[in-house]
N, C-alpha and C positions, 0 to 999 in steps of 0.2 A: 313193230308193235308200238301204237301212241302212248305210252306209260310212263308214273312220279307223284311223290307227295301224299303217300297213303299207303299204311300198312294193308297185305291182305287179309281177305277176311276169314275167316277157321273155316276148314274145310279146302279152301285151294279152287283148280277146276280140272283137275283131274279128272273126274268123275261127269264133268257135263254131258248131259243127254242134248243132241243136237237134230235138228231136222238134217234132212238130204241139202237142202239150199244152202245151210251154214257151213256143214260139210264140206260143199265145192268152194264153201268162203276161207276156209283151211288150207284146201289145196291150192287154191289161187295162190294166196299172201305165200306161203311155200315156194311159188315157182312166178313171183310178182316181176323177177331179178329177169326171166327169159321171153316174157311176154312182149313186152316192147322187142324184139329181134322181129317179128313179121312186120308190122309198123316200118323196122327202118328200113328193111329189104322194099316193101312199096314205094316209098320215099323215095328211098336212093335208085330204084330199079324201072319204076314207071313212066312211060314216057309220057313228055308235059314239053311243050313249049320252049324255044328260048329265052332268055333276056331277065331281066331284073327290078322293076321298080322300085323307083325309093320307097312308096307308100308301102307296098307290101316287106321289102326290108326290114324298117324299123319298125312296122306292128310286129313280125316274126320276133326278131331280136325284141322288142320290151316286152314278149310274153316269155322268152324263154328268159331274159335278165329276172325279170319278176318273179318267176318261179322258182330260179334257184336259190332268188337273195329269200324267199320264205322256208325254202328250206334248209336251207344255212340257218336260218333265226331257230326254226325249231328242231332242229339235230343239235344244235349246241345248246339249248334247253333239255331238251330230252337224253342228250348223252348217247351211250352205247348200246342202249337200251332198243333206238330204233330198228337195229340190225338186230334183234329176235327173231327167231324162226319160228316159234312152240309157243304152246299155249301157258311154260310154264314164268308165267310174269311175276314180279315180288313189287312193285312200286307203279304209281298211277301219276301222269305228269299234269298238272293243272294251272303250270306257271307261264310266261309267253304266249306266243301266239293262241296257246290250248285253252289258254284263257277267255279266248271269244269264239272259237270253234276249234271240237273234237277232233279233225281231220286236218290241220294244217299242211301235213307233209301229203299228202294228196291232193289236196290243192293245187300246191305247187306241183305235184308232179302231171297234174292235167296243164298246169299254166307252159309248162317244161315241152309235155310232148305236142297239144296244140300250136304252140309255136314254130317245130318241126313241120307240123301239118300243112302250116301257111309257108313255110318257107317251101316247103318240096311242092307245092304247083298243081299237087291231084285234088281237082276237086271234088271229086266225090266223097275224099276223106275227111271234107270240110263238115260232114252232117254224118257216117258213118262211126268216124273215130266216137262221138261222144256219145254215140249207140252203145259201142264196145265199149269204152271208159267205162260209161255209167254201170252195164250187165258186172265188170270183174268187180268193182267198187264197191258196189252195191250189196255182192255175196262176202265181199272181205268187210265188209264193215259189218255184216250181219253176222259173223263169225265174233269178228272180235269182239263186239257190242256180250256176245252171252258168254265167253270167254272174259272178260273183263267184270262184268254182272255178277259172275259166279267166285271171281276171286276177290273183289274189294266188297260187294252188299252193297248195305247204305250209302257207301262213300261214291260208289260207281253211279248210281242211279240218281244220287241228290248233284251232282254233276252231270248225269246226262241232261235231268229235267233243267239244269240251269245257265246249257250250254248247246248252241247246237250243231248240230250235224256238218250242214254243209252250210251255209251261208253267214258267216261273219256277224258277231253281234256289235255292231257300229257304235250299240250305248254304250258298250261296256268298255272299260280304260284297261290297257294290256298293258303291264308294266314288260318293262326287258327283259327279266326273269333270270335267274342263275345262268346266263349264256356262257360258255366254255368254249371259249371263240379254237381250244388247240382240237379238240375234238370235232367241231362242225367244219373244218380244213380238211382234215384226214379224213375224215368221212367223205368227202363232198367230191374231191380233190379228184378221184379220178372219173368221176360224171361231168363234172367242171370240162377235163379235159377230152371226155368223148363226147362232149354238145360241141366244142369246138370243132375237132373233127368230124360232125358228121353235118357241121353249119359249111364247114369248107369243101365239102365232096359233093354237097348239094349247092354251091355255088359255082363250083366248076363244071357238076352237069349243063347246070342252065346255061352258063355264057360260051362253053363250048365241047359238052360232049352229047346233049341235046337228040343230037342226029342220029349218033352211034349208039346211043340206048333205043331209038324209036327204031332202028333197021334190024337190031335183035327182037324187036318183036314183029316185027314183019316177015321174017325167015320162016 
């Protein structure tokens, strides 16, 4: 949950009346943690070509570098807070990155798993993934949006109207924000180390096990 910097508002959201769509946007962000597992089984599992290019290397690598360094900036803005499960939030974050868009840490985590996507070679997930991306996003951010509504009021909505969604607001000046650099390590720390891992299993398919993946799906 993106939340900081605002009491809530009486009443709570306990009680919110939700469509069926915000609904599955509940259940999504619930089970946000196991959805990328079909993603990296494609990945790791699909047969693709051998070999390597630089061009494609380092576009893979600076979209997953760039994703994580955004979500480094706003996990340690937002604190412990991101790893909410429920809808019962006490604090609205509006400092760093949330400063020029609502969604920072989703951001980053499309910049995170597109990056995977170039790096593992299936093209087809080159225009699928952000089919998928967008449908889960889409219901979690429509969940939280009336969940958040219903616990801040005025604070929530004179923020949405003056922040948006998904696209960065370039005018507006994002200071650093309360960043608690020991918190967005810990947090980070073992995504950190499973992007490495699965940057290395997908390096070694391509330059030599390539073959051995395409003959298991020829059997």
């Amino acid at each position: 949950m993106e939340t900081r910097n605002a009491a809530p508002a009486r009443g709570g959201s306990a009680a919110v009346a939700m469509t069926p769509w915000e609904r599955s946007g509940g259940a999504l962000f619930r089970a946000r943690s196991v959805t990328p597992v079909g993603l990296l089984a494609v990945a790791l599992l699909w047969p693709t070509p051998g070999g390597l290019s630089w061009p494609l290397s380092c576009s893979a690598a600076a979209l997953i570098v760039a994703g994580e360094a955004l979500r480094l900036w706003a996990v340690g803005v937002a604190g412990k807070l991101t790893r909410t499960r429920g809808a019962n939030v006490r604090t609205l974050v509006t400092a760093g990155p949330f400063a020029v868009v609502r969604n920072p840490l989703y951001l980053g985590n499309f910049a995170v798993a597109y990056g995977v996507v170039v790096l593992s070679k299936v093209t087809w997930l080159l225009w699928a993934f952000p089919v998928l991306f967008g449908l889960q996003y889409a219901a979690i951010v429509a969940w939280e949006e009336r969940v958040l509504s219903a616990a801040f009021g005025d604070a929530y909505d004179r923020y949405r109207r003056a922040v948006p969604r998904w696209l960065p607001a370039v005018r507006k000046a994002a200071g650093p924000g309360p960043w608690e650099s020991r918190i967005a390590w810990r947090s980070e720390r073992d995504t950190t180390w499973g992007l490495l891992a699965v940057a290395a299993v997908l390096v070694v398919k391509h330059l030599w096990l390539h073959g051995a993946v395409a003959g298991l799906w020829a059997r």
